[in-house]
N, C-alpha and C positions, 0 to 999 in steps of 0.2 A: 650594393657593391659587394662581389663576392672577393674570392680569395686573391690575393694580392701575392705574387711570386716576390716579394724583395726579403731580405733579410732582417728581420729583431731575435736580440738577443733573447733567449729564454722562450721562444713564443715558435709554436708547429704548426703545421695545418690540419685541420679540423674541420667534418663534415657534420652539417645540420642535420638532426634526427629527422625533421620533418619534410623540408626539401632536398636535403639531400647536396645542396652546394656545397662548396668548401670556404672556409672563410678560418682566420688565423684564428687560433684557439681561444684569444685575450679578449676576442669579439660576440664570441658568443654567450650564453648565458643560459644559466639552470632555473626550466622553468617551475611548477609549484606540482608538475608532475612527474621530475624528474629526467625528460627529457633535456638535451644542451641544443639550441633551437639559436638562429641569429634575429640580429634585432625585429626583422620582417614578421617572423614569426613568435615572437616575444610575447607574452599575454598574462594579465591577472589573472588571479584566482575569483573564481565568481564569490562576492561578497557574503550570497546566502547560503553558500557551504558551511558556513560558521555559526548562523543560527539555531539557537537551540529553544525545542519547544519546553513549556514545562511541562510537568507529569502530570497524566488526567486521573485522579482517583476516581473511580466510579463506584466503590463499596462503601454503603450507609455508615455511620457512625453506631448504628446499633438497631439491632433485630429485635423481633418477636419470637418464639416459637412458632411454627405454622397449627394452626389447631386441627382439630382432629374435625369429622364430615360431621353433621349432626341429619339427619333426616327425623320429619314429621308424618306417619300415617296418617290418613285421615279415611276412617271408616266410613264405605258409601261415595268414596267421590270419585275412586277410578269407574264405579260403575254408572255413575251420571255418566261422566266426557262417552262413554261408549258403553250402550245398555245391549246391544248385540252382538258383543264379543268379538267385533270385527278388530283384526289385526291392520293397519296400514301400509298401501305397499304393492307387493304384486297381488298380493291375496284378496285383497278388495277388488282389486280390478278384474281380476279372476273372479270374486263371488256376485259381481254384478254384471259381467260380459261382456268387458271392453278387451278384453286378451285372444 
């Protein structure tokens, strides 16, 4: 039912933000987003607006220093893996004749 022409004391007429009818001021209502909307359009607020997540810490309770690289030579064994100096790569494939 929209806006009714009779007379109440104290009460105007008043157009819905959403459709737009007219309906006496006293009928409408302020929704949770601020709009003044009539009963038709009337609505909660969605319940999981209010949910709140808790806080994810994701940093350890305690570190190490990162250490430092150590490398091991080992005399003789780059020249086992490759006793002809062959680089990998294009150059092989080039020193064999597949390019």
């Amino acid at each position: 039912m929209s806006y009714n022409p009779r007379y109440e004391d104290g009460d105007w007429k008043a157009e819905c933000d959403l459709c737009g009818k007219l309906f006496k001021a006293s009928r409408l209502r302020k929704r949770w987003d601020g709009y003044k909307v009539c009963p038709s359009d009337w609505e909660i607020r969605q319940p999981q607006d209010f949910v709140k997540a808790k806080a994810d810490i994701q940093v350890p309770k305690w570190t190490r220093p990162e250490m430092e690289n150590t490398f091991i030579t080992i005399p003789g064994y780059d020249d086992w893996l490759n006793p002809w100096g062959i680089t990998w790569g294009l150059t092989w494939a080039r020193t064999w004749g597949y390019s």
